[in-house]
PLY file of the C-alpha trace (Angstrom):
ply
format ascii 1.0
element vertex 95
property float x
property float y
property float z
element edge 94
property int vertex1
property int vertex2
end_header
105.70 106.61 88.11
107.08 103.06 89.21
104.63 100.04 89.43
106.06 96.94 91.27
104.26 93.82 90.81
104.74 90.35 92.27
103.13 86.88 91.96
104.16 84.14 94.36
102.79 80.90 94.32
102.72 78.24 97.31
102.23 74.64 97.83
100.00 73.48 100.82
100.60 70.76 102.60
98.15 70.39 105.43
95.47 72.01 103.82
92.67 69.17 102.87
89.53 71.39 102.07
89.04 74.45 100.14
87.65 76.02 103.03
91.28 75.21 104.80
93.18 76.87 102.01
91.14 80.16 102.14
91.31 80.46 105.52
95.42 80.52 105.26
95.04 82.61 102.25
92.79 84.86 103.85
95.37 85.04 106.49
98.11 85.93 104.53
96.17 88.65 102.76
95.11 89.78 106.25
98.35 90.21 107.44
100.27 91.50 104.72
97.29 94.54 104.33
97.96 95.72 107.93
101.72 95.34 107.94
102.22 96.83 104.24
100.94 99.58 102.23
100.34 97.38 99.41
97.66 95.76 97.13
97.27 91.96 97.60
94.48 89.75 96.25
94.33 85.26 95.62
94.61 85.82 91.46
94.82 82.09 90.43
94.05 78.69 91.56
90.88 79.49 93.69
89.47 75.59 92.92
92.86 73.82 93.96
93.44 73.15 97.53
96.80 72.50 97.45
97.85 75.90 95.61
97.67 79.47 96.42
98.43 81.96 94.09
99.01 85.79 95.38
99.56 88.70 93.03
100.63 91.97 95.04
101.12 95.48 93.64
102.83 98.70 94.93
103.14 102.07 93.00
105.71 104.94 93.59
108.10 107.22 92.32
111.71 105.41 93.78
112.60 102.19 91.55
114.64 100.74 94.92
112.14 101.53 97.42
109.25 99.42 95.08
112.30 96.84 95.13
112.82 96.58 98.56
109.19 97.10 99.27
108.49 93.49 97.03
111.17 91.71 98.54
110.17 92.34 102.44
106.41 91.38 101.68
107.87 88.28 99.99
110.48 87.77 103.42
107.00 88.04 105.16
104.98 85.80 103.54
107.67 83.00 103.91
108.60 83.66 107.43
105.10 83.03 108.20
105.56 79.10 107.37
101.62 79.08 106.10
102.55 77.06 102.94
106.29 76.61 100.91
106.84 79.63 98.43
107.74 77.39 94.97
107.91 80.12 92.87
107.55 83.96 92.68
107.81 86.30 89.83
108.87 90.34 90.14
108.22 92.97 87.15
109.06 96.52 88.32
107.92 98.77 85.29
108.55 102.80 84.67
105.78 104.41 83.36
0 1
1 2
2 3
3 4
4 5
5 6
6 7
7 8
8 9
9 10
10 11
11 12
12 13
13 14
14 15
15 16
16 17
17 18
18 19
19 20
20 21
21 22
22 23
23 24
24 25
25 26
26 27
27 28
28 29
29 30
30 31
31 32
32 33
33 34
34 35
35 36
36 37
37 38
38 39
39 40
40 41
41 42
42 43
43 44
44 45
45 46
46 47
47 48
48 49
49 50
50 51
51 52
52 53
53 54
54 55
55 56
56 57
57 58
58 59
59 60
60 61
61 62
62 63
63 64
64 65
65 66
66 67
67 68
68 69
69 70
70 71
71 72
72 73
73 74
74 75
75 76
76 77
77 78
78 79
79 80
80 81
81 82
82 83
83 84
84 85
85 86
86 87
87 88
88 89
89 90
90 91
91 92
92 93
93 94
């Protein structure tokens, strides 16, 4: 079994309310559920309105197709020009 995990985190720039920010992180979540079949949930920085903080997960047996599966959720996310991606983190881990 292969688990692929990623956290990304963006910066917000228009957002001035916390009510803005979840309603472009509930976006993002939205739209990565129905295009992907992958786990995504807001795991950090829920009181800061300038930061969002997504951790998504994927599980399979192919250590390439988890791979490839990470990076085109992360090309998604940024082509959606919500909020700048300032960092991300991948751990892809055999069990």
């Amino acid at each position: 079994m292969v688990v692929g995990t990623l956290k990304i985190e963006f910066r917000l720039h228009d957002s001035r309310s916390l009510k803005g920010k979840r309603k472009i992180v509930r976006s993002m979540v939205d739209r990565v559920k129905n295009k992907f079949n992958i786990s995504v949930a807001e795991i950090g920085s829920n009181d800061k309105w300038q930061k969002i903080e997504l951790g998504i997960t994927t599980v399979g047996n192919d250590r390439r197709h988890i791979d490839a599966s990470l990076n085109n959720v992360m090309s998604f996310l940024e082509s959606l020009y919500l909020a700048e991606l300032v960092e991300s983190k991948k751990e892809i881990l055999n069990i």
